[in-house]
Structures are given as structure tokens and as C-alpha cells.
N, C-alpha and C positions, 0 to 999 in steps of 0.2 A: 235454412233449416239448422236448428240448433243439432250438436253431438254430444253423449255423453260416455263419460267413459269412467272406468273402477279400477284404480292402480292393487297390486295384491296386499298393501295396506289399508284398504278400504277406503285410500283418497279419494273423491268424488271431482273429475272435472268435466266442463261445459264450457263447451267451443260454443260462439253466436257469431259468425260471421256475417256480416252488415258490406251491403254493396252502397259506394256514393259519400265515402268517409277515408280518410287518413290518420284518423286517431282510434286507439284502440284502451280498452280498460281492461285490470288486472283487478281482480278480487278477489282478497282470500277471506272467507263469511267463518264464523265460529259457530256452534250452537251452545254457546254459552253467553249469560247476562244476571242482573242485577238477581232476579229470582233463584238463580241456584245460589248464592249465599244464605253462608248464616250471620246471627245477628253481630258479631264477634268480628264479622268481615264484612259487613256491609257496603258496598263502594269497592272491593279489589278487582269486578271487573273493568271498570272505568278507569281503575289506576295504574292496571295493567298496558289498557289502549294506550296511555299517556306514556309510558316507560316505552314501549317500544318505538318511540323515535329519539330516545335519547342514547342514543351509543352503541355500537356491536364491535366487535374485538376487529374486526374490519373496517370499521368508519366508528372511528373513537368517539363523536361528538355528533349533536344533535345536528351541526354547521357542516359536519361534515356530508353527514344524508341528504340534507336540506340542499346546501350547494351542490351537489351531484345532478339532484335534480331539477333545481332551478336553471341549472346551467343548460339541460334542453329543453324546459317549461312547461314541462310536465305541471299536473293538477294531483295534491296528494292528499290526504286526511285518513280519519278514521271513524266510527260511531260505536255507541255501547247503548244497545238497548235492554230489553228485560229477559228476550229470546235470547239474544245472539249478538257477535260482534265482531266488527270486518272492517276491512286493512286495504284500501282501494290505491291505486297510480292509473292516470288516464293518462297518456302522451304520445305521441307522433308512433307510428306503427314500427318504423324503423328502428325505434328505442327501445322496444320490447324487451328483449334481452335486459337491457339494465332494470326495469320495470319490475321483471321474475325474481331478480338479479338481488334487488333491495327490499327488494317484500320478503321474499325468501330468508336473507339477512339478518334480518329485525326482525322474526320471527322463530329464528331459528337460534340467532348470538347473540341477543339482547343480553349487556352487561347487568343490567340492573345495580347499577352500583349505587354505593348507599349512603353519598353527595348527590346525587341525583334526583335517590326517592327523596330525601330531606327535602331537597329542594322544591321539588312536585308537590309535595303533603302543601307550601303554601299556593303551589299554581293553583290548585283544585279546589282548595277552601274559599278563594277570591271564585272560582269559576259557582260553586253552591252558595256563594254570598250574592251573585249578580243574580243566580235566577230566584232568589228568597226573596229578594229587595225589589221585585217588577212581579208586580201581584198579574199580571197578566201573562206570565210566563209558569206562575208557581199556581196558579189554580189549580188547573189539571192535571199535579201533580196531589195537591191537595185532596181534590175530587177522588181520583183513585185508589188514595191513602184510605178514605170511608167503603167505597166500594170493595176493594179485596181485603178488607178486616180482617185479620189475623193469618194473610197470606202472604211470603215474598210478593208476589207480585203488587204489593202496597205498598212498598218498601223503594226509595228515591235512588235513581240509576246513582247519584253519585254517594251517596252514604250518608249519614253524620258526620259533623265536623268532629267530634270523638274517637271516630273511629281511622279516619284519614292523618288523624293526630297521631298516632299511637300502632295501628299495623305496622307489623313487621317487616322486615326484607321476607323472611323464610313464608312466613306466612302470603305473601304475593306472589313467589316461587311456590311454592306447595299447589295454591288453587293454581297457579300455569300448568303448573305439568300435570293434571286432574282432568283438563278439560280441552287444552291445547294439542288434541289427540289429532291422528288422521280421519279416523272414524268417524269425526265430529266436526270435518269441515269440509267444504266444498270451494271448489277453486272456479272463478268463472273468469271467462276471456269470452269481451265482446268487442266488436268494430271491426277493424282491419285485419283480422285474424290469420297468420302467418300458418304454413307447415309445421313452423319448426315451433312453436307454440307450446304444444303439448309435452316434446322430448326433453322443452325446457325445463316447465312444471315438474316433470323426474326427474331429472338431473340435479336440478338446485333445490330442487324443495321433498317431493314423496320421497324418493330413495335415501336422504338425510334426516326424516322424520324415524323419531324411534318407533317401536315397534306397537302396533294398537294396542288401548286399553279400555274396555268401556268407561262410560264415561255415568258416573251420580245423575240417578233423574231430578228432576225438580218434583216439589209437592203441587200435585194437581188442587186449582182451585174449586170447592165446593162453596157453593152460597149460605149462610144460613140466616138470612135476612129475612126478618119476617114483617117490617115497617119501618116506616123512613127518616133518613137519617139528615141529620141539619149541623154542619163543618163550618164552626166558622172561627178566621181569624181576625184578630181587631188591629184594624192599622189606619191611623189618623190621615186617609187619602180622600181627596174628592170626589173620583171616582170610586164605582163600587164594580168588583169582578167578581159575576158572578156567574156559577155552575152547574149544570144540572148532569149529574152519572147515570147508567143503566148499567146493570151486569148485562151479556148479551151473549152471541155465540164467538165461536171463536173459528182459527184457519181452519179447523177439520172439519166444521159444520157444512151441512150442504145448502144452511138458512142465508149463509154470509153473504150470498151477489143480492137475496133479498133486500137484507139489513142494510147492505151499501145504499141501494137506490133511494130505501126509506130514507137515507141521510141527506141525501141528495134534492130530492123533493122538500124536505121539512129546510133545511137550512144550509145544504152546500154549497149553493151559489147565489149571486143578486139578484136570481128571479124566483128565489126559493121562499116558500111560505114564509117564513119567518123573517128572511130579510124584506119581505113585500107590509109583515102586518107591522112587527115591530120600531125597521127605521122608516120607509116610504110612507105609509099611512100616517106615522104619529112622531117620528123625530125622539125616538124615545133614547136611541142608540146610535154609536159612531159605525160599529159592528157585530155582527149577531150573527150564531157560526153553528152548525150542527154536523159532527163528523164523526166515524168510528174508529178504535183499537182493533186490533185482531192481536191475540196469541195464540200460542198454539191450542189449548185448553178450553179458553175462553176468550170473551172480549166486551167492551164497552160501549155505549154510545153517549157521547159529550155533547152538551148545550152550554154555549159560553157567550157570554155581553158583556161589555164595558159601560155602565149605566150612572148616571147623576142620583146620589141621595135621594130627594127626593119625590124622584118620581121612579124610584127602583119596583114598591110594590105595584104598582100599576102596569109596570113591563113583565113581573111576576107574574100575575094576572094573566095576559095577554099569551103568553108562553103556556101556560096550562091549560089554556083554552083552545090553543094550536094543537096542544098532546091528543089534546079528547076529541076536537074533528077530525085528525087523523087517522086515529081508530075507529074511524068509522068508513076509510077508506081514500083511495085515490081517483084522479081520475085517467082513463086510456092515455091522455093528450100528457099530462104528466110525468107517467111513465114512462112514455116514449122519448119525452122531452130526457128525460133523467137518462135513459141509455144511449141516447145521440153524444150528451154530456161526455158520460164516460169514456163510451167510445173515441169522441172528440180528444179528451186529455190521455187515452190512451198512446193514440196515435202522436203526440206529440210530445209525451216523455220520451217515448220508447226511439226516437230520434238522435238521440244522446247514449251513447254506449256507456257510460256508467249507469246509466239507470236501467238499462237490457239485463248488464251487469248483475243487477242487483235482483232485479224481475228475478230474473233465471235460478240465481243462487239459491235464495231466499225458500223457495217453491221446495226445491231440491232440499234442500235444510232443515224445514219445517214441519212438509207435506210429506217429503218421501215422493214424489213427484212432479215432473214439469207438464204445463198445459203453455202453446202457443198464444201468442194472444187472441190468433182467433178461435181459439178452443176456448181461452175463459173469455170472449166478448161471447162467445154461444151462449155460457152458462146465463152470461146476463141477460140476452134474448129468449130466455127459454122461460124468465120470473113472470110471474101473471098477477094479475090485480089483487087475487085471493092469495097470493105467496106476501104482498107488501102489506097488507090488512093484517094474516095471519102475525107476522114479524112484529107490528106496531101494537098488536092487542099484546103480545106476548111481554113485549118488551117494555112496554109504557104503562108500568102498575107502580099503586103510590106505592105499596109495600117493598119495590125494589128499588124507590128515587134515592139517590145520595143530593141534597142539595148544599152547597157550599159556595161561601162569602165570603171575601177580602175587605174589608173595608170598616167602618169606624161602628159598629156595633159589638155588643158585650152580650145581648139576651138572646136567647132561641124562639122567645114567646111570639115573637109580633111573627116572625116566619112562619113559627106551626100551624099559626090560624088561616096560612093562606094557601095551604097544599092540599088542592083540589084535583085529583085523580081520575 
């Protein structure tokens, strides 16, 4: 049974203690990412993630953190999504102490020194040159660039290479201390979960955090899409990556365990409609994916293939002909197949205290609430045939498709003629 508790600066943490493990994970989660920027700063929170393992007036060098904790083999990283962004160390439960010890650190003494950012402005431009240059990586970045049209949340976790050039020291300091609030984060410890755990959390971290400050909301996104939209980029590849977007609901909706399964059914797995019509039946595709976004506001649902020229519009075809059966419904044996799924990869992430970790944080972050996992396996037990029908008519109108192409085309014409809704 998870514990939560509220330091009198509004830190949020979350004990998960896990029986049948000796490693345990530290996560300190932000509610800050790409969408609270402005245009001027595009990319600082990604840059920010990245500075914080290069030096604190404690462990001067990046060799210095690193060696700390390779030396007891510990597992460390960081992520920067569009919500939020969180600062993990899994290692042996005994090590804990150093674990709070270094997160705490590096989030609290970050030099930021300005041989470092220099230095970083090229890690990061080489890191947005690899994912521009693998069209199957930059689709669905692409894809959502159409979909949230004229909203951060369109906007690329890492920035422009313009702007990664050219930010400030001040200006990456400025949005830290903006957002790098207590208010604004949640601390999760899961696995081996010790006593002395919590006292740590205060000691090196709440009681050294300044004092809270609210923190800037993001602009909530509104749709105003009235017909559908065709993205495409020209790149002399063999293959062609291609995307299908939906605006959808988002974490506060009560439609989302719906929307999951729908995604689940239609193309989540190798027994899923889509992987059954488009590569089993007819060999048209290597892989064929259907999956959703959630933010806190809103969310998406993605259709993505890696397709040969030309036989791309025939898989086109094939996929919009899958949209339209579907809205017209599921069946019992599907559904049920889909929440066994889920429940299946539930149970087998949540084995792994980083990702309990993260379960727990995330909820806590987002929602303002935690549910067990068997509270939200209920939620999905509770969807009904008319709950995944409703989600699929809603959700699958041409007037809200973003369709987008990577691949050696220049015209929009030959695609507009084949979007059948």
C-alpha cells in the first residue's frame, strides 16, 4: 500500500513499498515540459534535464556523479516530456542514502556553468539532428506539430536548432527557478522502501528547497479544426512514414480507459485489427501501430506504418476502411481480449520499481490523485461496448484527421482524393 505525504512546502511524497526486490527507485517528477515555453525558449526544458548531470559545487564534473554511481551500479537517467520532467536513480536499497543524496544535488547545486552549456548546445543539436534524420522517429512529432496548431503542445520537446544556439545561461536559470518549485513536484520512492526514506527526502531535499512559488500554467489546448489536414515532408527514402493524428481526450477525461482499449483493439498489438488487415492479410507493412498521447488537457491517437511507395495508397485505403468498421463497433471477445492485454502489461511493468515509480508520481502530478492499479484496472473493467463505439465515432471524423508523410512526395493532391471518413 502506497503512502503519501505533504512536507509544509507543499513537497508531495510517495512511499510504494514492494515485497520480493532489493532495489529500490528514487524519482524526483517536475510539472514542467516543452508546452510551458515560449517561443524565445523553446527547448530550455530539455536543456535544463541535460545540465543537471553536468557538475554541482559538490561533484564538480559530470565523471564525478557518474563515477559515484557506477561505482555501486546504480541505473540513472532523466526524460523531458511536454507535462513534466523527472530525474530517476534505481540501485540496491542499501544505497539509498546516496541515491536522495545525488538527485538532491543536481537539483539543488547545479553549476550551470557556461563551458558546459556551450558545450551541451552541440550534445542537443546532434541529439534533434538524429531524431529529424529517422523519419520514423520524427513522424509523430510531426503529426502532432498539425494536430495542436498554434499550441505549445505542437511545439518539439527539444526546440529549434536556433534557439539551443543562442539561449542564455540567465534565461535557463530564469525558467529553473519558475518551475523547479516544491509545489510543483512530487518525489516517489518505490521497491525496497526503507524507514529512514522519507527523513531523507527532508533533510537533503524539502527542507533546502526555497520557499514555494506558484508556478505559470500552460495554455490549455482548444481545437479549431474544422477539416483535415495533410503534413507532409519530402525526403528522397524508400520507405514512406506515414501518420495518421486525432485530437482526443486527455488524463482528466473519464473517456481515456475507453480510448485506451480502442487503441488496443484497432492496432496495439499483433492481433490487432490493423496488424491482422494490413501486414497478415496483404504484406503491405513491416509494422502498423495504433496508440494514444495523454496530457493533462487533452490527448491524441496515432496510426503509424512504414510503407513501400508504391503500394502506400492501397494501405491508405485499407486503414480508412478499418476507421469506418470500427465505428460501427466492437466485439464482447475483443474487448475483453483488450483488458486481459492491459491488465497483462500491467502487471508486468509495475514489477520493476522504476516504473511503480513513475505510475505513482505521474498520477500524483497530473491528476492530483493516485488510483492503485487495481482501482484503474476497475476503471478499465467498468468500459462497455457503447463506451468504445461512443470514443471511436467521436474520435475518428475526417474533419479532425492530421494525415502526415515522410517520404519522396511534393503534392497534397493525390492524398486529398483518398480521405474517406
Amino acid at each position: 500500500m502506497h503512502k503519501k505525504v505533504e512536507f509544509p512546502n507543499k513537497l508531495r511524497l510517495i512511499e510504494v513499498p514492494t515485497k520480493g526486490t532489493d532495489a529500490v527507485t528514487v524519482l524526483f517528477l517536475f510539472g514542467v515540459g516543452s508546452r510551458y515555453e515560449t517561443k524565445e525558449i523553446n527547448g530550455v526544458s530539455h536543456f535544463i534535464e541535460h545540465l543537471m548531470f553536468k557538475g554541482t559545487k559538490k561533484r564538480a564534473t559530470t565523471l564525478d556523479i557518474s563515477k559515484e554511481l557506477d561505482g555501486v551500479g546504480a541505473e540513472f537517467n532523466a526524460f523531458t516530456g511536454k507535462d513534466y520532467t523527472g530525474y530517476y536513480i534505481k540501485i540496491n536499497h542499501k544505497q539509498v542514502e546516496l541515491a536522495v543524496d545525488v538527485l538532491s544535488d543536481m537539483l539543488l547545486n547545479s553549476k550551470f556553468d557556461i563551458k558546459e552549456i556551450n558545450r551541451e548546445r552541440g550534445v542537443i543539436i546532434e541529439e534533434i539532428n538524429m531524431y529529424q534524420d529517422n523519419p520514423m522517429m520524427f513522424i509523430e512529432s510531426l503529426c502532432e506539430e498539425s494536430i495542436y496548431k498554434g499550441n505549445t503542445l505542437g511545439w518539439d520537446i527539444a526546440g529549434p536548432i536556433s534557439v539551443i544556439k543562442k539561449v542564455s545561461r540567465q534565461q535557463l536559470i530564469d525558467f529553473r527557478d519558475s518551475y523547479y518549485q516544491p509545489g510543483n513536484c512530487v518525489v516517489a520512492i518505490a521497491g525496497k522502501v526503507s524507514e529512514k526514506s522519507r527523513k531523507l527526502i527532508e533533510q537533503k531535499f524539502a527542507t533546502k528547497m526555497k520557499k514555494n512559488v506558484e508556478v505559470a500554467p500552460f495554455k490549455e489546448f482548444k481545437s479549431t479544426q474544422k477539416e483535415f489536414r495533410i503534413k507532409i515532408q519530402h525526403r528522397d527514402t524508400k520507405q514512406v512514414q506515414l501518420g495518421l493524428g486525432f485530437p482526443a481526450y486527455g488524463y482528466n477525461s473519464d473517456q481515456t480507459h475507453a480510448m485506451h482499449l480502442l487503441t488496443i483493439i484497432l492496432g496495439g498489438n499483433m492481433s490487432s485489427r490493423l496488424f491482422i488487415s494490413v501486414r497478415e492479410r496483404r504484406g503491405l507493412a513491416y509494422f502498423v501501430r495504433c496508440f494514444p498521447s495523454f496530457y493533462q488537457d487533452v490527448g491524441n491517437i496515432f496510426i503509424q506504418s512504414g510503407l513501400d511507395v508504391s503500394r502506400l495508397e492501397e494501405a491508405i485505403k485499407i486503414i480508412f476502411a478499418e476507421l469506418k468498421k470500427i465505428k460501427k463497433g466492437v466485439t464482447a471477445k475483443e474487448l475483453q481480449s483488450a483488458k486481459e492485454f492491459i491488465r497483462g502489461k500491467m502487471v508486468l511493468n509495475l514489477e520493476d520499481s522504476s516504473h511503480l515509480a513513475e505510475y505513482y508520481a505521474k498520477q500524483a502530478l497530473l491528476l492530483g490523485k493516485t488510483l492503485t492499479p487495481s482501482q484503474k484496472m476497475a476503471k478499465y473493467d467498468s468500459v462497455t461496448l457503447e463506451d468504445v463505439q461512443k470514443a471511436a465515432k467521436d474520435i475518428f471524423r475526417q474533419d479532425k484527421l492530421n494525415l502526415s508523410l515522410v517520404g519522396p512526395f511534393k503534392d497534397k493532391k493525390r492524398f486529398e482524393k483518398l480521405v474517406n471518413l
